[in-house]
Backbone as numpy.savetxt, mean C-alpha at the origin, in Angstrom:
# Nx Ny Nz CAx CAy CAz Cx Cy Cz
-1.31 -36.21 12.74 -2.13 -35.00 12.74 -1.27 -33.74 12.74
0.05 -33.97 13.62 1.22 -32.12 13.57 1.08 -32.04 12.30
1.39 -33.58 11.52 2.46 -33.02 9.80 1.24 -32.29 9.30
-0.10 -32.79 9.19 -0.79 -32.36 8.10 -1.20 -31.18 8.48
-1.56 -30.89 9.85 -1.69 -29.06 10.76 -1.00 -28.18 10.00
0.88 -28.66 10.52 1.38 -28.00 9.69 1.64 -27.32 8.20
1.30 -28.90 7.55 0.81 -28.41 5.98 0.30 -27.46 5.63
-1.20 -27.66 6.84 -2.13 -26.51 6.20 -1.48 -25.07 6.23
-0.58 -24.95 7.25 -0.55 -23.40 7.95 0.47 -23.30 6.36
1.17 -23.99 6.10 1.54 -23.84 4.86 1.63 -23.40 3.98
0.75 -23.99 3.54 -0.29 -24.07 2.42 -1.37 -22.58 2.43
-1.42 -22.45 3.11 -2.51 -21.01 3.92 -1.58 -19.61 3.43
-0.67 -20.14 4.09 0.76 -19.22 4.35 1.24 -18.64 2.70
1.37 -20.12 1.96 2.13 -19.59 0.51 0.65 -18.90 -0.32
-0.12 -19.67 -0.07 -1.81 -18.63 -0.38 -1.42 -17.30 -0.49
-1.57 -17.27 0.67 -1.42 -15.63 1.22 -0.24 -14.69 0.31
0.92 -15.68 0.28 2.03 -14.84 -0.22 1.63 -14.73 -1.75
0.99 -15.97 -2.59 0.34 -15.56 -4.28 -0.29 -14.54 -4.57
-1.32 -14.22 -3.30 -2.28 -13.53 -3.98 -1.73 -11.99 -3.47
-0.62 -12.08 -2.04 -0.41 -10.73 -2.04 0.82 -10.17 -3.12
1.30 -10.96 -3.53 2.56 -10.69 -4.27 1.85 -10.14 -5.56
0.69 -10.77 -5.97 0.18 -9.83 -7.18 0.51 -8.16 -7.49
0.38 -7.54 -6.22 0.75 -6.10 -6.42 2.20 -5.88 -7.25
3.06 -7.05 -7.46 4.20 -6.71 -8.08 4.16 -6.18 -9.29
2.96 -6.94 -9.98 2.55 -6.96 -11.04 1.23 -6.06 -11.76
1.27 -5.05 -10.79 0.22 -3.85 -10.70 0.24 -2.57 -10.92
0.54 -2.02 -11.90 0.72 -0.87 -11.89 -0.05 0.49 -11.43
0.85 1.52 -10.94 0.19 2.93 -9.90 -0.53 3.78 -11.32
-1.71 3.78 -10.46 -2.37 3.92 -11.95 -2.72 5.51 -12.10
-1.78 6.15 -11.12 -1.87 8.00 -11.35 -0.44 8.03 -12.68
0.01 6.66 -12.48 1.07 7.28 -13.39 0.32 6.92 -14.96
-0.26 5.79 -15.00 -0.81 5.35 -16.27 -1.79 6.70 -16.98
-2.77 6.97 -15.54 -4.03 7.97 -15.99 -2.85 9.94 -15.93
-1.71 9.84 -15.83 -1.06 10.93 -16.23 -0.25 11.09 -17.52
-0.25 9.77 -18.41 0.71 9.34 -19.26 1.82 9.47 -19.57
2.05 9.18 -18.17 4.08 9.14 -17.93 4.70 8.72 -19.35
5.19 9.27 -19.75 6.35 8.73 -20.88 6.86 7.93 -20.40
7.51 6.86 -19.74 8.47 5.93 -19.29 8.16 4.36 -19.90
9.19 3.51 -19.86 9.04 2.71 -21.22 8.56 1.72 -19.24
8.86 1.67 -18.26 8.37 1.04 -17.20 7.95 1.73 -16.13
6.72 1.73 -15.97 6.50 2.42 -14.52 6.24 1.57 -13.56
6.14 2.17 -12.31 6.32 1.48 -11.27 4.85 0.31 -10.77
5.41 -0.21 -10.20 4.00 -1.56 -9.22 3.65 -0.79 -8.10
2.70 -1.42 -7.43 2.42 -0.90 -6.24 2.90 -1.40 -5.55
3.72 -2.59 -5.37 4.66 -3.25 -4.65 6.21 -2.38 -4.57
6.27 -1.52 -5.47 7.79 -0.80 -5.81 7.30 0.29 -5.02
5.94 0.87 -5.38 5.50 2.33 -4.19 5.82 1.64 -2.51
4.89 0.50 -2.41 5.21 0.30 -0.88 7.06 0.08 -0.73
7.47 -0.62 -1.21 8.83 -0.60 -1.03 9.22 1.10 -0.93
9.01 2.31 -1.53 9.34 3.44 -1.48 8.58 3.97 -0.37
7.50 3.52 0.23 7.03 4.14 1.20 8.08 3.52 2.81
8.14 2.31 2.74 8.87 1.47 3.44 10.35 2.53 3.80
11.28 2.76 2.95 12.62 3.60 2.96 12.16 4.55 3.50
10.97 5.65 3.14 10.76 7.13 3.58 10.76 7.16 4.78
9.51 5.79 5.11 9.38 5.98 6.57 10.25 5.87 7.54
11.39 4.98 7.28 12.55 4.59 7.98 13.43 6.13 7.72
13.85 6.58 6.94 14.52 7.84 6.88 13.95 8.98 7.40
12.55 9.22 7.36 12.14 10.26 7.72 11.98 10.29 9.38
11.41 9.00 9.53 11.35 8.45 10.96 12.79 9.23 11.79
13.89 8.63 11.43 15.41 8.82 11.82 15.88 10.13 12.41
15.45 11.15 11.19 15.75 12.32 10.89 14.78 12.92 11.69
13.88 12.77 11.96 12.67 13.82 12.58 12.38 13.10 13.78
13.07 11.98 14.64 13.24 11.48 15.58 11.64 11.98 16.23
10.50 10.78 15.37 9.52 10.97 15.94 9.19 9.58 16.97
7.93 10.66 17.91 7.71 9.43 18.57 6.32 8.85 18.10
6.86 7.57 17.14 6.16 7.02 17.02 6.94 5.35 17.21
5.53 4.31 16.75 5.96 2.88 16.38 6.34 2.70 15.49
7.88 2.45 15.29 8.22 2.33 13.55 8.12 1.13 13.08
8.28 0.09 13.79 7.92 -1.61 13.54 6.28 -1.54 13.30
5.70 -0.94 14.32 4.31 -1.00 13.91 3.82 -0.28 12.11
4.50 1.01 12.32 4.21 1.76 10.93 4.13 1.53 9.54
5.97 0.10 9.86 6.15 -0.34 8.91 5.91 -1.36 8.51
4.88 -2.09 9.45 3.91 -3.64 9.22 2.99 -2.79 8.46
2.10 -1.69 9.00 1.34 -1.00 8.40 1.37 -0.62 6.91
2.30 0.19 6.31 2.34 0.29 4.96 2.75 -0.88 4.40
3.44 -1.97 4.56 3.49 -3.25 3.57 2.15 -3.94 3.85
1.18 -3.83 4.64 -0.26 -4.49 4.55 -0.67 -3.80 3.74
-1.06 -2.22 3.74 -2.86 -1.27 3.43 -2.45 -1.83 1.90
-1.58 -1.64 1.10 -2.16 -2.01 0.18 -2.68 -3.06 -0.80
-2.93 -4.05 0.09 -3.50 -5.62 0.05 -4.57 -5.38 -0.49
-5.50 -4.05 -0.11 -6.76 -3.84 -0.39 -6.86 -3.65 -2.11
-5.61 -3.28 -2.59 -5.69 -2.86 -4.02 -5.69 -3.87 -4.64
-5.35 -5.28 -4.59 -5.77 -6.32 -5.41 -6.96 -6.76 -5.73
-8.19 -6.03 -5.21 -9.69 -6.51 -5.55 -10.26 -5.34 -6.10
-9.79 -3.78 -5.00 -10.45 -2.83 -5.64 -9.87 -2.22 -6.57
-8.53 -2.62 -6.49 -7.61 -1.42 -7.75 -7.00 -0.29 -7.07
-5.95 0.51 -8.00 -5.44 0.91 -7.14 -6.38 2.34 -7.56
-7.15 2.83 -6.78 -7.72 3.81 -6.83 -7.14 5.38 -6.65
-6.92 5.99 -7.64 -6.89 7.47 -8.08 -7.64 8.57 -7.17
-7.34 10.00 -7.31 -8.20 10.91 -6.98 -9.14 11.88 -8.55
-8.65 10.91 -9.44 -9.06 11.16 -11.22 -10.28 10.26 -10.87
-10.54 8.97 -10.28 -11.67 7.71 -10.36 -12.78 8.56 -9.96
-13.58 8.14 -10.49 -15.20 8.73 -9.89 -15.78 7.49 -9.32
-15.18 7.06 -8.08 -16.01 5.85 -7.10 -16.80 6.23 -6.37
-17.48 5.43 -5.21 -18.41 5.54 -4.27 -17.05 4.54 -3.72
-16.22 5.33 -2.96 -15.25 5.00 -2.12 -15.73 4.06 -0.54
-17.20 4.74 -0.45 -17.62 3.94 0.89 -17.83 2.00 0.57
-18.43 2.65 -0.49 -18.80 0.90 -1.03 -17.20 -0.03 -1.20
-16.19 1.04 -1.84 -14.87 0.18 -2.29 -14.45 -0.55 -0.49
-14.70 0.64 0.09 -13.70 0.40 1.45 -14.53 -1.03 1.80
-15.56 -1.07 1.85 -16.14 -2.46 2.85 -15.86 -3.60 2.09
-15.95 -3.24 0.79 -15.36 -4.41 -0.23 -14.05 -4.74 -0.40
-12.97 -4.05 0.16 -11.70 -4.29 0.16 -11.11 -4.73 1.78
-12.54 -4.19 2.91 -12.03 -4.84 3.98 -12.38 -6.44 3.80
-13.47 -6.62 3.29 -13.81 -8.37 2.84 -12.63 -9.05 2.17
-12.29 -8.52 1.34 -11.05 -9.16 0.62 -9.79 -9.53 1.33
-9.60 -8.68 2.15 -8.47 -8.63 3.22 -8.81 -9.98 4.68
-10.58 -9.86 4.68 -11.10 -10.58 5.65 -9.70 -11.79 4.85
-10.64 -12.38 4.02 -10.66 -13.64 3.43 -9.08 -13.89 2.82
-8.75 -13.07 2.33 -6.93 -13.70 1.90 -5.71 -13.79 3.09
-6.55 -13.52 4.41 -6.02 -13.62 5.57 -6.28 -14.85 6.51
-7.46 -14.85 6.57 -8.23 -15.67 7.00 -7.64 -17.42 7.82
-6.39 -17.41 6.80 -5.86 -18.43 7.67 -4.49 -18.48 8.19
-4.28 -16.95 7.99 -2.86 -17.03 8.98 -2.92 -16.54 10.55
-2.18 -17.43 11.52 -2.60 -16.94 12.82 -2.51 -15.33 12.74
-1.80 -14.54 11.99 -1.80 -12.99 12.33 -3.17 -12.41 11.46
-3.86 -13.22 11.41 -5.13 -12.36 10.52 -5.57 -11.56 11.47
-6.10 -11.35 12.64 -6.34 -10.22 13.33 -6.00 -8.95 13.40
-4.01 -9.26 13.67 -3.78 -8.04 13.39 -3.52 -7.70 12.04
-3.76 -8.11 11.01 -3.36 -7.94 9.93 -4.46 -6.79 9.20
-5.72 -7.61 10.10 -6.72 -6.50 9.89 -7.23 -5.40 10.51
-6.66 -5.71 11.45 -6.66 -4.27 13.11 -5.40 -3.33 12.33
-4.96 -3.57 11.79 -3.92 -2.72 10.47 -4.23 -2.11 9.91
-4.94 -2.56 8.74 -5.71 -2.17 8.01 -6.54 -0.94 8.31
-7.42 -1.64 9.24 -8.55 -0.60 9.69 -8.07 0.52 10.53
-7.17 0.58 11.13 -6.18 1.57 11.61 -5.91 2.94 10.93
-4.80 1.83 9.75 -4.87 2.85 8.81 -5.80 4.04 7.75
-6.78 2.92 7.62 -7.51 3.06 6.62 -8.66 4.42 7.95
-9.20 4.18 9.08 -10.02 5.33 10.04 -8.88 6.28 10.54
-7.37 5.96 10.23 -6.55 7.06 10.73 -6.80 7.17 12.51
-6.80 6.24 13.39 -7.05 6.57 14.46 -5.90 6.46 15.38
-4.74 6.62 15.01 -3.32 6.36 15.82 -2.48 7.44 14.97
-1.08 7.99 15.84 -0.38 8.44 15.60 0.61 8.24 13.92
0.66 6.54 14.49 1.40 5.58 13.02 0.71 5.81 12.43
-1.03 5.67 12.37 -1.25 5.68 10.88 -1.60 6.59 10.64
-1.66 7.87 10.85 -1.31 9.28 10.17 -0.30 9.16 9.68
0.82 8.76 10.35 2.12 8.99 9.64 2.14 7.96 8.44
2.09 7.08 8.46 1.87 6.16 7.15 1.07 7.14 6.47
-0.15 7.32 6.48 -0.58 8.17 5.41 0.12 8.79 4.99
0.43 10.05 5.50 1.72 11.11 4.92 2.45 10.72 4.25
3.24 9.45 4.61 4.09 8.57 4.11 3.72 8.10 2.63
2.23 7.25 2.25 1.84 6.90 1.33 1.80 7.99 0.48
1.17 9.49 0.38 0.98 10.04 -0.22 2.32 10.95 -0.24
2.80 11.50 0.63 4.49 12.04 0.19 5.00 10.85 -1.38
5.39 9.82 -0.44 5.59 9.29 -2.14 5.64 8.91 -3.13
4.22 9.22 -3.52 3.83 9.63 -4.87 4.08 10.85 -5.20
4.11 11.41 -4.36 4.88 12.70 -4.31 6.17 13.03 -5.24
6.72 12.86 -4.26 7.85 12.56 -4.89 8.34 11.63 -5.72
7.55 10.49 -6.42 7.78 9.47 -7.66 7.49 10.69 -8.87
6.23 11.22 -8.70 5.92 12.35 -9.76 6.84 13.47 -9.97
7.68 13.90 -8.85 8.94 14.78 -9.00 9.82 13.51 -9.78
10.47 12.82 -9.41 11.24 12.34 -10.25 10.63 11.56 -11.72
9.69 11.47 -11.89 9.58 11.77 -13.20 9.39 12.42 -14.13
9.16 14.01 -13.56 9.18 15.34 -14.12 10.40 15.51 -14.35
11.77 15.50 -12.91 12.97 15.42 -13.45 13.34 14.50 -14.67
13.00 13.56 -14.79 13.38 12.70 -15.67 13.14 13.12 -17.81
12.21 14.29 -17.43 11.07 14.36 -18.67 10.54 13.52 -18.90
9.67 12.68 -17.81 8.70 11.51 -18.54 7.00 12.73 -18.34
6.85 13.20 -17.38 6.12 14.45 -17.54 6.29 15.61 -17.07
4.89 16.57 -17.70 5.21 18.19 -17.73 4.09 18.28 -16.48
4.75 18.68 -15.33 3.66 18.98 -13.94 3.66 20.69 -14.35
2.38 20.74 -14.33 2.51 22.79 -14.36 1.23 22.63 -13.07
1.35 23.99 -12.63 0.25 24.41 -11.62 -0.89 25.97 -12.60
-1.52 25.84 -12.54 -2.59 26.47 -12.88 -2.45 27.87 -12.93
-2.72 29.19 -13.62 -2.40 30.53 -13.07 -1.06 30.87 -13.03
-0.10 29.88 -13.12 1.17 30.10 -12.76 2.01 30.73 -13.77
């Protein structure tokens, strides 16, 4: 009965890692709906990896008090949610309330059998109601860089950012 227990947690386990690893293969779709010139743009797996570094550097430098182990479980989860709903824009014309409950289900269920599914989703929802210090800062974090991905591809000339009036 251990071997086959074990199996399952396994088996559960490499689950989990297929369907989250999809984001590798996902592209940030402000860069698609901006029509970056670039012959590759980035995954949303390459953004969290860039959110991952900021937070650790910015963390350092601005010697905040926060949870940085916690922060940084935080941004390699939230965007789990984008494998069902997509990676949603501020260009999309959604009913964002409907995406959110449908992307906490998704998260229910591709979790569902690892002992950390709890917190995996006490994460999530963290982030996602903003009710802690970390996950403000993750936010900031998420959206700084894109931030700054769109500066360096303006540096790059893949696009022309102008501001309005200017």
């Amino acid at each position: 009965l251990g071997d086959v227990y074990k199996r399952q947690m396994l088996d559960d386990a490499f689950k989990f890692y297929y369907i989250a690893t999809k984001l590798k293969d996902m592209l940030r779709q402000g860069a698609v709906q901006w029509n970056v010139n670039k012959p590759r743009l980035e995954s949303i797996a390459e953004h969290t990896y860039g959110c991952l570094i900021l937070a650790i550097a910015l963390s350092s430098e601005l010697k905040l008090d926060i949870n940085l182990e916690k922060t940084l479980e935080m941004l390699t989860i939230h965007e789990l949610e984008e494998i069902k709903i997509g990676d949603v824009t501020p260009l999309d014309s959604v009913n964002k309330s409907d995406l959110k409950n449908e992307a906490r289900a998704f998260v229910c269920e591709i979790v569902k059998g690892l002992k950390l599914k709890n917190s995996i989703v006490s994460l999530t929802d963290e982030f996602n109601n903003q009710t802690t210090k970390e996950a403000r800062f993750a936010k900031a974090i998420d959206k700084l860089e894109c931030v700054l991905e769109f500066k360096k591809y303006q540096d790059l000339g893949c696009i022309e950012i102008t501001t309005s009036g200017a």
